[in-house]
DSSP file (Angstrom, degrees, kcal/mol; ACC not computed):
  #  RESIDUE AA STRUCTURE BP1 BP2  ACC     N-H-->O    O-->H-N    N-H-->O    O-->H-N    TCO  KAPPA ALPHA  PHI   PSI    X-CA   Y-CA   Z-CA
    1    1 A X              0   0    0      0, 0.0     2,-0.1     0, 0.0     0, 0.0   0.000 360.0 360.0 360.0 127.4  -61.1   -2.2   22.1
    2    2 A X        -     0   0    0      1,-0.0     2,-0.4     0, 0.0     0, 0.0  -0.490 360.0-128.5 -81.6 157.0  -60.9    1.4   21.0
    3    3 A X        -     0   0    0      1,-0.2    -1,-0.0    -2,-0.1     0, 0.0  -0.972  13.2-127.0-117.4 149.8  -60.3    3.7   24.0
    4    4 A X        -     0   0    0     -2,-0.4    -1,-0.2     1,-0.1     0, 0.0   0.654  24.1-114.2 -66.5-174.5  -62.4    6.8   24.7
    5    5 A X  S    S+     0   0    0      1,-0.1    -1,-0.1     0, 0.0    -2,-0.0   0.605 115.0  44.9-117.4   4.6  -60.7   10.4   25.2
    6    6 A X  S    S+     0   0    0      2,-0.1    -1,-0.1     0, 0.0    -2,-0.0   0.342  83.9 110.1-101.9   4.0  -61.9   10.5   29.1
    7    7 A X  S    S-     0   0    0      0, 0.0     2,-0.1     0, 0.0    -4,-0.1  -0.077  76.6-115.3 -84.2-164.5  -60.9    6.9   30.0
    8    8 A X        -     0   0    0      2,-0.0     2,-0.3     0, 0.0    -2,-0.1  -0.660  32.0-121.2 -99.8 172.5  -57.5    6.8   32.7
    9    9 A X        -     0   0    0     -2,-0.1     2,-0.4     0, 0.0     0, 0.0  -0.911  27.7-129.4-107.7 141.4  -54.5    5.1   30.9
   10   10 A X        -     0   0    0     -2,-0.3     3,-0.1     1,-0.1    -2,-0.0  -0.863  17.0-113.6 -74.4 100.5  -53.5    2.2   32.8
   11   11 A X        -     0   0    0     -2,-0.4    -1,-0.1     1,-0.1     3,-0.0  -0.181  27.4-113.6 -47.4 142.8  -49.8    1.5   33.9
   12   12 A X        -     0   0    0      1,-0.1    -1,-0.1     3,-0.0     2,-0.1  -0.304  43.1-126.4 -71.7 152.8  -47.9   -1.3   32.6
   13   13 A X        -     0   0    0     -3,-0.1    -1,-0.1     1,-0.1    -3,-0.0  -0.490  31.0 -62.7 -97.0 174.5  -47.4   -3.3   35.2
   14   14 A X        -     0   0    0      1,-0.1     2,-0.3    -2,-0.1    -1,-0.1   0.467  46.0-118.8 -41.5 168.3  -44.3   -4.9   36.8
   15   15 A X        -     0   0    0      1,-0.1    -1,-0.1    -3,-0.1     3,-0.0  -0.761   6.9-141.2 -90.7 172.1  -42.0   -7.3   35.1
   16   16 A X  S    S+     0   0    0     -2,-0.3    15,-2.6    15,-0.1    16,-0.5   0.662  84.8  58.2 -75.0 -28.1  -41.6  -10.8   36.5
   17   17 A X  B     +A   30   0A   0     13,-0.2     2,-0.6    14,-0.1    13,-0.3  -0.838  57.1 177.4-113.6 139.8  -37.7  -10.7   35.7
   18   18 A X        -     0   0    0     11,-2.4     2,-0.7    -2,-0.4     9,-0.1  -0.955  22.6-132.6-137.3 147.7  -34.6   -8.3   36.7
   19   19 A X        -     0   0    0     -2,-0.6     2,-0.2     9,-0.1     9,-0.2  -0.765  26.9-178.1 -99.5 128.4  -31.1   -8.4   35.9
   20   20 A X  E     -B   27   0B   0      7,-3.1     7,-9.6    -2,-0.7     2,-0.3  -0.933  28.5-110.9-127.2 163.2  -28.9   -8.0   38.4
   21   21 A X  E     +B   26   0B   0      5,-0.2     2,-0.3    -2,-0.2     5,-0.2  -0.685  38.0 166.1 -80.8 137.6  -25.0   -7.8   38.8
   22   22 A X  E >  S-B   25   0B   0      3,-1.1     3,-1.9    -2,-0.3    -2,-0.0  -0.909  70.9 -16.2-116.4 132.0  -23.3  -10.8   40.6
   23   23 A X  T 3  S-     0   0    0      1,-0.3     3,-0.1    -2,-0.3    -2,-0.0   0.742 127.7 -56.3  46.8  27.7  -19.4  -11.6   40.6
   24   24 A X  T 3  S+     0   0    0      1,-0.2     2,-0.4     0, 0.0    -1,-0.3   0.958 122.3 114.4  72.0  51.7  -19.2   -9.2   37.7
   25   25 A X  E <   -B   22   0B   0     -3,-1.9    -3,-1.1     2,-0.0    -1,-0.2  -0.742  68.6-124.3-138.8 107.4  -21.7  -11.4   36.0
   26   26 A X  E     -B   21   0B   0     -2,-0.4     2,-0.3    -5,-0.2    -5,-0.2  -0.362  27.5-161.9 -67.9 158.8  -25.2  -10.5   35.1
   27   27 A X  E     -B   20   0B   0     -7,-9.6    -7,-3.1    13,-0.1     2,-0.2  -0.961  18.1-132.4-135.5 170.1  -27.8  -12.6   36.5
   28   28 A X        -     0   0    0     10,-0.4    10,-0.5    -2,-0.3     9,-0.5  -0.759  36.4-168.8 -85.0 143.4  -32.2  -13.4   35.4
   29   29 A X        -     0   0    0      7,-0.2   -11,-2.4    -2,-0.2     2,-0.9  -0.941  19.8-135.5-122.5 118.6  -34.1  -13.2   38.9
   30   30 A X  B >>  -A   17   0A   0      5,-1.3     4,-2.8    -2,-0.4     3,-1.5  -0.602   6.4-161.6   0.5  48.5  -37.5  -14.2   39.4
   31   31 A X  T 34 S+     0   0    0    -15,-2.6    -1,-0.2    -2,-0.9   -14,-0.1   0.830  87.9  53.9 -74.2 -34.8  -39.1  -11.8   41.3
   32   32 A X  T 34 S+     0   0    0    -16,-0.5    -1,-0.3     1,-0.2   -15,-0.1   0.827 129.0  18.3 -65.5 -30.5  -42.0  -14.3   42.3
   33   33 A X  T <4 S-     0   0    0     -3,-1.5    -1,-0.2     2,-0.2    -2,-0.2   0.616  93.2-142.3-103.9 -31.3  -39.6  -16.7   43.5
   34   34 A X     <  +     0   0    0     -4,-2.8     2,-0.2     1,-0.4    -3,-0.1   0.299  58.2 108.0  89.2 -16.6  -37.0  -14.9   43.9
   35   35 A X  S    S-     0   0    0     -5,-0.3    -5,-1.3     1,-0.1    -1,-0.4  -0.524  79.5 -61.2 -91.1 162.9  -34.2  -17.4   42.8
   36   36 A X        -     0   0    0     -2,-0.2    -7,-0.2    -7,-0.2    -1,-0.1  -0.395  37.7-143.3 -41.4 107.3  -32.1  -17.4   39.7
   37   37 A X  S    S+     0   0    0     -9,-0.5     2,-0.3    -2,-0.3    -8,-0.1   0.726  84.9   6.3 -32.0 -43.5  -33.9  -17.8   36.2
   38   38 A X  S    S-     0   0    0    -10,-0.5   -10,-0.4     3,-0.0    -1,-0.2  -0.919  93.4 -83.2-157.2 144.7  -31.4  -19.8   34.8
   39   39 A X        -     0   0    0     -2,-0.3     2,-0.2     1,-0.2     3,-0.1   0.179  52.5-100.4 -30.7 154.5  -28.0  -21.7   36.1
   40   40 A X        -     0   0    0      1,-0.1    -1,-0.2   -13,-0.0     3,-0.1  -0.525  37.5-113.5 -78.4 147.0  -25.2  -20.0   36.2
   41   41 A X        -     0   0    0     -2,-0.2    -1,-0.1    -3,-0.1    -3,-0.0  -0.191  46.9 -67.4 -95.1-171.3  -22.7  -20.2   33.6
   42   42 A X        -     0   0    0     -3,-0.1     2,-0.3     1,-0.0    -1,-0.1  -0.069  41.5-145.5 -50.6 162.3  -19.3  -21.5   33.7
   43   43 A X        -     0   0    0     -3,-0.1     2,-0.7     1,-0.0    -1,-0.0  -0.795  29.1-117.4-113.6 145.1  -16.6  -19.4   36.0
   44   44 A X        -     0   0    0     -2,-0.3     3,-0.1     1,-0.2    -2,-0.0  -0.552  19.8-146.5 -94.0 147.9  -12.8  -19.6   34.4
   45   45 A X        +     0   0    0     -2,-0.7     2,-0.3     1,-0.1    -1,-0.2   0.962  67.0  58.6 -47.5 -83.5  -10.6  -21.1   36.3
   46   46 A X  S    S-     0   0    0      1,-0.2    -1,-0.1     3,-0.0     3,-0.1  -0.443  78.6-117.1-113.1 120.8   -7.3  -19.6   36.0
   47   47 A X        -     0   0    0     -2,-0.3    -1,-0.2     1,-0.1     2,-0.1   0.175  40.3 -88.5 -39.8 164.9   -6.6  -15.9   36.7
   48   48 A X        -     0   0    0      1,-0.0     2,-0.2     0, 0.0    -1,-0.1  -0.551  49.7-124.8 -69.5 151.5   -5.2  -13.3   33.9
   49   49 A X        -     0   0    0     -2,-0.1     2,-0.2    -3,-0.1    -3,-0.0  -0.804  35.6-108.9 -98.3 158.6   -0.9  -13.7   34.1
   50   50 A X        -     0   0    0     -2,-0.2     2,-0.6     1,-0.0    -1,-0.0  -0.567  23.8-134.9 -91.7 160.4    0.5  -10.3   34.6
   51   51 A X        -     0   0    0     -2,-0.2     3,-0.1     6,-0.0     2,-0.1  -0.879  32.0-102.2-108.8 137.6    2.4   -8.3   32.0
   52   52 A X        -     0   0    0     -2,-0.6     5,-0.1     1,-0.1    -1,-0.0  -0.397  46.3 -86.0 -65.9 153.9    5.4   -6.6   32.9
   53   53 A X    >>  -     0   0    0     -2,-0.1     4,-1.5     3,-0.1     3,-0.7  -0.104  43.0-105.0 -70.3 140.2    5.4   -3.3   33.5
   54   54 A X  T 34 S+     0   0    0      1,-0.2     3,-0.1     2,-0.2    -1,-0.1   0.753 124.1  51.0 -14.3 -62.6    5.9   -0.8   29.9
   55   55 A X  T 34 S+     0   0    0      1,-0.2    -1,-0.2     3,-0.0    -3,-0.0   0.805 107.0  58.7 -71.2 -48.8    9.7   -0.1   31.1
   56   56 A X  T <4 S+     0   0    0     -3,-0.7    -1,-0.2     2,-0.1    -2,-0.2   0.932  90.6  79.9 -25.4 -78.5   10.1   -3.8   31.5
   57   57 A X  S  < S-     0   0    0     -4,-1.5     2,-0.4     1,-0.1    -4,-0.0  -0.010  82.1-109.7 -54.0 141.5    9.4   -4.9   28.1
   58   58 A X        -     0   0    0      1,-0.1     2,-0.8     0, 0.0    -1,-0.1  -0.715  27.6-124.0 -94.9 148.5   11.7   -4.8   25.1
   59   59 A X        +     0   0    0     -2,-0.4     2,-0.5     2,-0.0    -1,-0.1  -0.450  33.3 171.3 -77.7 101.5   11.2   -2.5   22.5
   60   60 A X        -     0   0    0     -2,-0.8     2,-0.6     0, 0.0     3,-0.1  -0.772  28.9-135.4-110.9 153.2   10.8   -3.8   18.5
   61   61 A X        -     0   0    0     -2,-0.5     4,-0.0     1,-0.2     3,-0.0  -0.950  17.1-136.8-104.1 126.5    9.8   -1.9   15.4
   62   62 A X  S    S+     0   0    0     -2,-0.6     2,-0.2     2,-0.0    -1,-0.2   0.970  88.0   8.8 -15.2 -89.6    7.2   -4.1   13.3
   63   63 A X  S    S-     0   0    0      1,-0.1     2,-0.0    -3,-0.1     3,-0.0  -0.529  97.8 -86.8-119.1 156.3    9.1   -3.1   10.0
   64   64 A X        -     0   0    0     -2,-0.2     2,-0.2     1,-0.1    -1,-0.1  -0.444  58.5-107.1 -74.1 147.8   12.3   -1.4    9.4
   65   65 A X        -     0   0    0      1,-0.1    -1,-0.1    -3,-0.1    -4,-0.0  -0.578  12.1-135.7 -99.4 167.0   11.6    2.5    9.3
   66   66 A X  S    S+     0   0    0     -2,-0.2     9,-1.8     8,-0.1     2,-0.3   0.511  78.2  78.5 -87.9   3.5   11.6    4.7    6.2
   67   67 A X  B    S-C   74   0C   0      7,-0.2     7,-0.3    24,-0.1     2,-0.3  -0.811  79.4-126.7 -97.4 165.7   13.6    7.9    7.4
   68   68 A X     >  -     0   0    0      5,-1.6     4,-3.4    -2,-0.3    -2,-0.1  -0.844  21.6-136.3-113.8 124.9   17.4    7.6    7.5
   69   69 A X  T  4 S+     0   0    0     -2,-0.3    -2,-0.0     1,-0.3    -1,-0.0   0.526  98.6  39.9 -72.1 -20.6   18.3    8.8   11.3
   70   70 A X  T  4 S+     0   0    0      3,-0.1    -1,-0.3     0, 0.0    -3,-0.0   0.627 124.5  27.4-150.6 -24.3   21.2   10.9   10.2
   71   71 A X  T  4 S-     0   0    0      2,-0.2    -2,-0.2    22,-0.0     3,-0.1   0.438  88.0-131.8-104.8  10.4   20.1   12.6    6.9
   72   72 A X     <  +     0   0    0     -4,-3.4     2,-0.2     1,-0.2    -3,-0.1   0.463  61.3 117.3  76.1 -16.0   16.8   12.8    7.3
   73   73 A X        -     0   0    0     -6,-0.1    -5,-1.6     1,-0.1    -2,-0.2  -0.609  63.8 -88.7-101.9 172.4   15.6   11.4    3.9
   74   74 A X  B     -C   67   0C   0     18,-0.4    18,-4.3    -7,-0.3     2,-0.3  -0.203  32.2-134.2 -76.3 143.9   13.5    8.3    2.9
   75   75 A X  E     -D   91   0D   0     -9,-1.8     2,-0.5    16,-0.2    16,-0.2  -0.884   7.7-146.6-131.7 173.4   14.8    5.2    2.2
   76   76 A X  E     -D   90   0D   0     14,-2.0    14,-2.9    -2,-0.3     2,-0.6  -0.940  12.8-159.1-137.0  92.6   13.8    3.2   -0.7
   77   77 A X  E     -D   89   0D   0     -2,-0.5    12,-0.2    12,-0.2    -2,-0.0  -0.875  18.0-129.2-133.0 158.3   13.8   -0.5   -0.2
   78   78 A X  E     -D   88   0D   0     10,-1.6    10,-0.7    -2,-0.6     9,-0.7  -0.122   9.7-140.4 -96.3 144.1   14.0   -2.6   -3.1
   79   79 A X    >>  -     0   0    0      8,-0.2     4,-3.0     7,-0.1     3,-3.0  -0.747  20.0-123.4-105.7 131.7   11.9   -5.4   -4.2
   80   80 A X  T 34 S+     0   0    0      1,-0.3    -2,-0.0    -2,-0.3    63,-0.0   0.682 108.7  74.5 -57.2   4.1   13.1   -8.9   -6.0
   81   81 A X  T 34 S+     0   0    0      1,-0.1    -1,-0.3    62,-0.0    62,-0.1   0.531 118.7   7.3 -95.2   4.7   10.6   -8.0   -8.6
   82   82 A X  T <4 S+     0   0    0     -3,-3.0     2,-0.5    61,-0.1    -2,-0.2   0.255 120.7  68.2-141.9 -24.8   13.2   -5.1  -10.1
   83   83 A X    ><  -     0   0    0     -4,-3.0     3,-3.0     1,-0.1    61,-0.1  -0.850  56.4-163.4-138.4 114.6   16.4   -5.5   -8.1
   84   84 A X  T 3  S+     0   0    0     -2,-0.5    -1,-0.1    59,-0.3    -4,-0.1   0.808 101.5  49.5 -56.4 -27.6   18.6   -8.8   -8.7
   85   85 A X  T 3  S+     0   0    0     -6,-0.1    -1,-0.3     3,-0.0    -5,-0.1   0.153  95.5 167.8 -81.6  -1.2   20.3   -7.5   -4.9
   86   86 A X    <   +     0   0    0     -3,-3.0    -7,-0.1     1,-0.2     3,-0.1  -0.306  43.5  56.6 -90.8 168.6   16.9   -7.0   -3.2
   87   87 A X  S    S+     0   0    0     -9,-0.7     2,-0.3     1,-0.1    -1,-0.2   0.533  80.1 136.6 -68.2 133.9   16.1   -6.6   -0.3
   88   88 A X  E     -D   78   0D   0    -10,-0.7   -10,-1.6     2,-0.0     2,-0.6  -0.986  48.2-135.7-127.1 150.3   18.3   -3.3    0.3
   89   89 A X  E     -D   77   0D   0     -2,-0.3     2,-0.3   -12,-0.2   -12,-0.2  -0.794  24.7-179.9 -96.7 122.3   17.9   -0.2    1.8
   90   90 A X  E     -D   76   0D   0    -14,-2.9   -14,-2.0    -2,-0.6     2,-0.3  -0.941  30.2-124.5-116.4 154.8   19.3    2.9   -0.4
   91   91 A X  E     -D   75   0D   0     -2,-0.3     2,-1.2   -16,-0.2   -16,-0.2  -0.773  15.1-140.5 -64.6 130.3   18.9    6.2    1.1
   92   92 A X        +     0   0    0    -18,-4.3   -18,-0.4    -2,-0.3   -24,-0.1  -0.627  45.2 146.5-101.8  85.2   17.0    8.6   -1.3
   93   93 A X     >  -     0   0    0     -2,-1.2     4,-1.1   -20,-0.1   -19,-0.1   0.254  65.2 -78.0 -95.7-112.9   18.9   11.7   -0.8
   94   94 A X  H >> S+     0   0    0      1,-0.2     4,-1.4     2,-0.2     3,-0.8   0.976 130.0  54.4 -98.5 -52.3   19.7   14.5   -3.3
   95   95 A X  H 3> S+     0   0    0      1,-0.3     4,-3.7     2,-0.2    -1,-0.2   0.776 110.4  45.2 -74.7 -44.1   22.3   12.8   -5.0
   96   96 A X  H 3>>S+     0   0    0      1,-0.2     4,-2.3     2,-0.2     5,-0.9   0.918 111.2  57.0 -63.2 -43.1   19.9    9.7   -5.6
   97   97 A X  H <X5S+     0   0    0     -4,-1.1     4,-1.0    -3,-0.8    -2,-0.2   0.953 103.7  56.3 -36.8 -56.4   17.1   12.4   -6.7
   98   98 A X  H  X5S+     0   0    0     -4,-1.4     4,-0.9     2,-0.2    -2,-0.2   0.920 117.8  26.8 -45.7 -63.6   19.6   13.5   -9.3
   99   99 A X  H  <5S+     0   0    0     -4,-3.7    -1,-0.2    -5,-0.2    -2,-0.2   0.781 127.0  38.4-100.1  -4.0   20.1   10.4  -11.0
  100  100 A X  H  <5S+     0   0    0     -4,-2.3     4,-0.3    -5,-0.1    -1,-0.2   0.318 109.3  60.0 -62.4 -22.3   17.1    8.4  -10.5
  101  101 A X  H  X<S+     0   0    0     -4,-1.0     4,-1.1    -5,-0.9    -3,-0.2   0.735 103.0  50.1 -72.4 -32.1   14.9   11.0  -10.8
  102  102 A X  H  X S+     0   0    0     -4,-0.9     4,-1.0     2,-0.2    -3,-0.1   0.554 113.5  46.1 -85.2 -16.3   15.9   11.8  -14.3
  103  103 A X  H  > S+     0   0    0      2,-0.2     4,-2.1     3,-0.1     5,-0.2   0.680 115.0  47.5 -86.3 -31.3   15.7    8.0  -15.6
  104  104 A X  H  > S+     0   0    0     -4,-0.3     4,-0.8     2,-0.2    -2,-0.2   0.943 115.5  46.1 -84.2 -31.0   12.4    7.6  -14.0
  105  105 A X  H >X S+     0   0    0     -4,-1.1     3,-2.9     2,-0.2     4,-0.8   0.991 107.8  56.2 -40.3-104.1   11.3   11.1  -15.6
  106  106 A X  H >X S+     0   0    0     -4,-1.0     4,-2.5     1,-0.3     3,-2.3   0.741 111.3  42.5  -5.6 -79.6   12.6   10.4  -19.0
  107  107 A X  H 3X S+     0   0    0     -4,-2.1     4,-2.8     1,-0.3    -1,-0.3   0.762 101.8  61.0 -63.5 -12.9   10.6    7.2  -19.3
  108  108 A X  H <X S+     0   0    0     -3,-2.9     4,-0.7    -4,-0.8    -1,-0.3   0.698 115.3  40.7 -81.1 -11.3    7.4    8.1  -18.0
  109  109 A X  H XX S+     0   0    0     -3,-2.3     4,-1.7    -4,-0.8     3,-0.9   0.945 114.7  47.8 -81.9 -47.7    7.5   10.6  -20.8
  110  110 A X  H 3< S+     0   0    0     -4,-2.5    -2,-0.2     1,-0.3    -3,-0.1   0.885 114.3  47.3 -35.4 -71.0    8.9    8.3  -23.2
  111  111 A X  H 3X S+     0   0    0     -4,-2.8     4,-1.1     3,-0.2     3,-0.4   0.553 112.8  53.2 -49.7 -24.6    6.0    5.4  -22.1
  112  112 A X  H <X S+     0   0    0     -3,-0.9     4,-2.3    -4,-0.7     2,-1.1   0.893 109.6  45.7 -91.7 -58.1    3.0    8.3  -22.4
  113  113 A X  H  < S+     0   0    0     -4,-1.7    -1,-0.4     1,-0.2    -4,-0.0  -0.747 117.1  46.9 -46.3  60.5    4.1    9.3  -26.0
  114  114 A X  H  > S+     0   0    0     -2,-1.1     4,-3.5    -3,-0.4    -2,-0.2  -0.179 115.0  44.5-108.6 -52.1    4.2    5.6  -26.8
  115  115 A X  H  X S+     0   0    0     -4,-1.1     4,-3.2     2,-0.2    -2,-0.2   0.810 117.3  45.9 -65.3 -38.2    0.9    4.9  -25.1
  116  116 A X  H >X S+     0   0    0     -4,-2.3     3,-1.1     1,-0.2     4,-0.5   0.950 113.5  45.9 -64.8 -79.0   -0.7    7.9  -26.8
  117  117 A X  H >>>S+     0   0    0      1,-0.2     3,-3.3     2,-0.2     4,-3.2   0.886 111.9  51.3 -40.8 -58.6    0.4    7.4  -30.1
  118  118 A X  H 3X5S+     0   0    0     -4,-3.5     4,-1.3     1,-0.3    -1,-0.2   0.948 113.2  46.5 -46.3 -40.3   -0.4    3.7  -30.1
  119  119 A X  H <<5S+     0   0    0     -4,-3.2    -1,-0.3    -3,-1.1    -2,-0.2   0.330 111.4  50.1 -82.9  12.9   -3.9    4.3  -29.0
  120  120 A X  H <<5S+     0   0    0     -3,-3.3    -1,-0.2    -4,-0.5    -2,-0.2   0.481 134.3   3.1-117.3 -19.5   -4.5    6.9  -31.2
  121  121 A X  H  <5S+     0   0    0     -4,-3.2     2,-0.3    -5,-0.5    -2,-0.2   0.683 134.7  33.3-137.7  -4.3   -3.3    5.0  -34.4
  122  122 A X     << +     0   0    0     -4,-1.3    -1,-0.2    -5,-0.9     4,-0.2  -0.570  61.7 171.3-137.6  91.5   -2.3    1.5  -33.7
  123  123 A X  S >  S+     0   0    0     -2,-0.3     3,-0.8     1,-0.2     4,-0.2   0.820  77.4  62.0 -71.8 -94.6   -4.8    0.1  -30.6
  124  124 A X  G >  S+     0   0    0      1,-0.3     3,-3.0     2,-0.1     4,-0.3   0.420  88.6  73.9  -6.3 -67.5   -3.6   -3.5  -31.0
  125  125 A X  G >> S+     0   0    0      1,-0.3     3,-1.3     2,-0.2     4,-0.6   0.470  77.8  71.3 -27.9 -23.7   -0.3   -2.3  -30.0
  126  126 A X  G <4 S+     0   0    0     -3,-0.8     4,-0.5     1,-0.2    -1,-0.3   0.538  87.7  63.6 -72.0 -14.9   -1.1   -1.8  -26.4
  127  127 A X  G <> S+     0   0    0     -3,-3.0     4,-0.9    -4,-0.2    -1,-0.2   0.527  90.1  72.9 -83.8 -13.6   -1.2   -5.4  -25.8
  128  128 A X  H X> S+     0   0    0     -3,-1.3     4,-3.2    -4,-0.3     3,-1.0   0.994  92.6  54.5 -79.0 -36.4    2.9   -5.7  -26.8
  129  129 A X  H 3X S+     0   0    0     -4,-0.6     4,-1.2     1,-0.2    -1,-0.2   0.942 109.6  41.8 -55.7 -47.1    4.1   -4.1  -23.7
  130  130 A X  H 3> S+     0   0    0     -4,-0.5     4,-0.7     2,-0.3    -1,-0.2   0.610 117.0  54.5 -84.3 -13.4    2.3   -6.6  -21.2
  131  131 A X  H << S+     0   0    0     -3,-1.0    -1,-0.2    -4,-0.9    -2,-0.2   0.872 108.2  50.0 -70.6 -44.2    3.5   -9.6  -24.0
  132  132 A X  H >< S+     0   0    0     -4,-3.2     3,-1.1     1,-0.2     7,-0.4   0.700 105.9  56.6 -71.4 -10.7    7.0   -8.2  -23.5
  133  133 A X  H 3< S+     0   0    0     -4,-1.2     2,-1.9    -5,-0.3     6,-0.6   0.962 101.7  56.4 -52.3 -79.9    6.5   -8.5  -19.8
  134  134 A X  T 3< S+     0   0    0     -4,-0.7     2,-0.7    -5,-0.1    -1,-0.3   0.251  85.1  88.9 -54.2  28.6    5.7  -11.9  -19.9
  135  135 A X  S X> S-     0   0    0     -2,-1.9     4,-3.1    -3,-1.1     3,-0.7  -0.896  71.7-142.0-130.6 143.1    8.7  -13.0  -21.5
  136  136 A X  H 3> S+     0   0    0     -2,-0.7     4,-1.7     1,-0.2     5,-0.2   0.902  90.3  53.1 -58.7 -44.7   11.5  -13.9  -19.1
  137  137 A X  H 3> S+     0   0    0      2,-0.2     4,-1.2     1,-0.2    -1,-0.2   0.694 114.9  44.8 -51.0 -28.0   14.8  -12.5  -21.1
  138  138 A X  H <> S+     0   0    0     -3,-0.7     4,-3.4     2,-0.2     5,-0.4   0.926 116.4  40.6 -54.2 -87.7   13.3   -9.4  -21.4
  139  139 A X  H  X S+     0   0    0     -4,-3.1     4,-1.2    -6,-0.6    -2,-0.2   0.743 119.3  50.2 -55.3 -10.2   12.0   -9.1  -17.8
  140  140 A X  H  X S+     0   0    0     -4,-1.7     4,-3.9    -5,-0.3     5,-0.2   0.837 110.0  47.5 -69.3 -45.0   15.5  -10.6  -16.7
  141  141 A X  H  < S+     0   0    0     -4,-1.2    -2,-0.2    -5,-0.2     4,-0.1   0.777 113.5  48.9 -79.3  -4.2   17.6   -8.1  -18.8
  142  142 A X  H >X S+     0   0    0     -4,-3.4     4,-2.5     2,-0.2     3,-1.6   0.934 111.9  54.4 -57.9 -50.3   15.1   -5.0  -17.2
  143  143 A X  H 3X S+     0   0    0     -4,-1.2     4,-2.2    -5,-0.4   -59,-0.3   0.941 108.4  43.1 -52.7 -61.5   15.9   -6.7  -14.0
  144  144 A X  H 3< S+     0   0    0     -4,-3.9    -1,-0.3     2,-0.2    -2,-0.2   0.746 113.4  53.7 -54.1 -17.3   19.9   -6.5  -14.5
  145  145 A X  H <4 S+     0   0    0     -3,-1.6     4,-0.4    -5,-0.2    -1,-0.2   0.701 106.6  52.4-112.2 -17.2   19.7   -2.9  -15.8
  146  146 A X  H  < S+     0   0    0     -4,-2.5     4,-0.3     1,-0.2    -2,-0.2   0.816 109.7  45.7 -83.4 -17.1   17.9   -1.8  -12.8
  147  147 A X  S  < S+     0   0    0     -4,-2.2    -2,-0.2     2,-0.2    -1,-0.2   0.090 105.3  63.0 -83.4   4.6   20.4   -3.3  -10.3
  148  148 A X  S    S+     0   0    0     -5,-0.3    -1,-0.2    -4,-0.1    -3,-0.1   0.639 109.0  41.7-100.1 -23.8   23.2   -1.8  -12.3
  149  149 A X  S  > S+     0   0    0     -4,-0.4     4,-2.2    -3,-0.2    -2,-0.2   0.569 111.0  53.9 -99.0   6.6   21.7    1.7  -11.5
  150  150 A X  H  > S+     0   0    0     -4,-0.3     4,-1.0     1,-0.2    -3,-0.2   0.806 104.8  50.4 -74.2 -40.5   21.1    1.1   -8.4
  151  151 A X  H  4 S+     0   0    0      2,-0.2     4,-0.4     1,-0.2    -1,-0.2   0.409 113.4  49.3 -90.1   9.8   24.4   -0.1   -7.5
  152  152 A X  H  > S+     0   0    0      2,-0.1     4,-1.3     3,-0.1     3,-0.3   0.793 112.4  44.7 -83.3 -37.0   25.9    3.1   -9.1
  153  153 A X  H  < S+     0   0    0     -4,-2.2    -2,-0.2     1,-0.2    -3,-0.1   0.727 121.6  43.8 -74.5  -5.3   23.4    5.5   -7.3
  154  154 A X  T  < S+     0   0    0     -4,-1.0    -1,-0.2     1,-0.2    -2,-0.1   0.844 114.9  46.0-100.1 -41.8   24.4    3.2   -3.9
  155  155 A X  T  4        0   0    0     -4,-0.4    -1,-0.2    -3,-0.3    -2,-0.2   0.542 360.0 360.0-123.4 -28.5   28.2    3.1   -4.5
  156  156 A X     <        0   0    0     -4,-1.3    -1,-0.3   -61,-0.0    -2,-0.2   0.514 360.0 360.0-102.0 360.0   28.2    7.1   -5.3
């Protein structure tokens, strides 16, 4: 039924139901009746336990942290998939910079001229590095040659 542009508009009229708070609980009421809409649900039992207080509790760090407390610098620790010694914590200060920095340097130039050059004239070739990976004397004797400069830059 369409309605006109002089007829009144009607209000909707009440609801039958309202929520109210109980015991920290909402509950459905009835208005016609005036009772509860639907049982109530279960109540827990057992109180919350208290926590001691902040000052109380002892204090842990998750994970060991990565600054060194007394120089200031990151520490580095080493994973059993490169270091025969792992886990250890080295400090990375300058000294570590010096001679790790210059290895790690060196080959990433070394591997990018390898990579380039293979993929520009021998594309097959990019599949020997990740063969030589998989083969264990290889990845054992990387493994020994990175824990031999690690225990220089650690021991210096």
């Amino acid at each position: 039924m369409a309605r006109t542009a002089g007829s009144p508009v009607t209000d909707v009229p009440p609801s039958r139901y309202k929520v109210v708070e109980r015991d920290r609980r909402l509950v459905v009421i009835d208005t016609v009746t005036g009772k509860p809409a639907s049982a109530p649900g279960p109540v827990p039992a057992k109180p919350r336990p208290e926590r001691p207080a902040a000052s109380e509790r002892p204090v842990s760090e998750p994970e060991p942290r990565r600054i060194d407390d007394r120089s200031g610098a990151q520490i580095l620790t080493t994973s059993p998939v490169y270091d025969l010694k792992a886990p250890r914590r080295i400090v990375m200060d300058d000294r570590f910079n010096q001679k790790i920095g210059k290895a790690i340097g060196g080959w990433l130039i070394t591997l990018f001229v390898a990579f380039t050059i293979a993929f520009l004239f021998f594309p097959w070739l990019i599949v020997l590095p990740f063969l030589v990976i998989l083969q264990p004397g290889l990845r054992a004797a990387a493994r020994k040659w990175v824990t031999a400069r690690l225990d220089e830059v650690e021991r210096s």
